[in-house]
C-alpha positions in Angstrom: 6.8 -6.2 -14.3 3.4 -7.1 -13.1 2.8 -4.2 -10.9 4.3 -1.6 -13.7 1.9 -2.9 -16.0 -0.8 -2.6 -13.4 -0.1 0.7 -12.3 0.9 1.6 -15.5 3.9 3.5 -14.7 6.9 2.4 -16.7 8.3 0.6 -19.4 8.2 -2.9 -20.0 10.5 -5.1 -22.3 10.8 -8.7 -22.7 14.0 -10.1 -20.8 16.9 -10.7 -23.3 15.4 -8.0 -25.9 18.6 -5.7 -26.1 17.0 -3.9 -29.2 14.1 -2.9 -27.4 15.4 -2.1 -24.5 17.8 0.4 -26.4 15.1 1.9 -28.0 13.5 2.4 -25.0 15.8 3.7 -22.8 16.9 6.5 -26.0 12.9 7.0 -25.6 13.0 7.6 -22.4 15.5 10.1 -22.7 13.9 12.1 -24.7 11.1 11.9 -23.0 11.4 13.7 -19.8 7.3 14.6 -20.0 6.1 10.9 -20.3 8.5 10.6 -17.4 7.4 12.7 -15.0 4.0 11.4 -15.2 5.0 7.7 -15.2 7.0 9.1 -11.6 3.4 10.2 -10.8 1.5 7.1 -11.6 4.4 4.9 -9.6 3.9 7.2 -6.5 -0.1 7.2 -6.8 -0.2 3.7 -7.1 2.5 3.1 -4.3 0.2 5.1 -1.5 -3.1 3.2 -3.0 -2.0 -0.4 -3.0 1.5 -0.5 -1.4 1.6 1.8 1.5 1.8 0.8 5.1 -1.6 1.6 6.6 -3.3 -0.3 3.5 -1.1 -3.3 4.0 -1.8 -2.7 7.9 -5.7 -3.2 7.2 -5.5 -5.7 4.7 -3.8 -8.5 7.5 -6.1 -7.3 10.0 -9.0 -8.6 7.9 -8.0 -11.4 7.3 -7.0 -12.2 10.7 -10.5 -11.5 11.7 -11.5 -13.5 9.2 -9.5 -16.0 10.2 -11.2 -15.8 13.8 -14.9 -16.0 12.5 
């Protein structure tokens, strides 16, 4: 939920809320715009945050910071 609400690429509803999550999913539906671009704003936020080479460069530093 956390990185959804970050990225801001979904919909969120508080566990056990059967009513919302209803209304959300018949939302979402109907919705097939708002959709798209929440697809958009999960991939964007994947290759900027969660991809590979980031993760890759983010242990090297601190490795090397580690070392200093």
């Amino acid at each position: 939920g956390e990185i959804v609400k970050e990225a801001g690429c979904g919909y969120l509803v508080k566990y056990g809320d059967v009513a919302d999550l209803s209304e959300v999913l018949r939302s979402a539906l109907v919705k097939s715009d708002i959709n798209r671009r929440l697809v958009q704003l999960g991939r964007n936020y994947i290759e900027r945050h969660l991809a590979w080479d980031n993760i890759v460069s983010q242990v090297e530093e601190l490795y090397e910071g580690c070392l200093h």
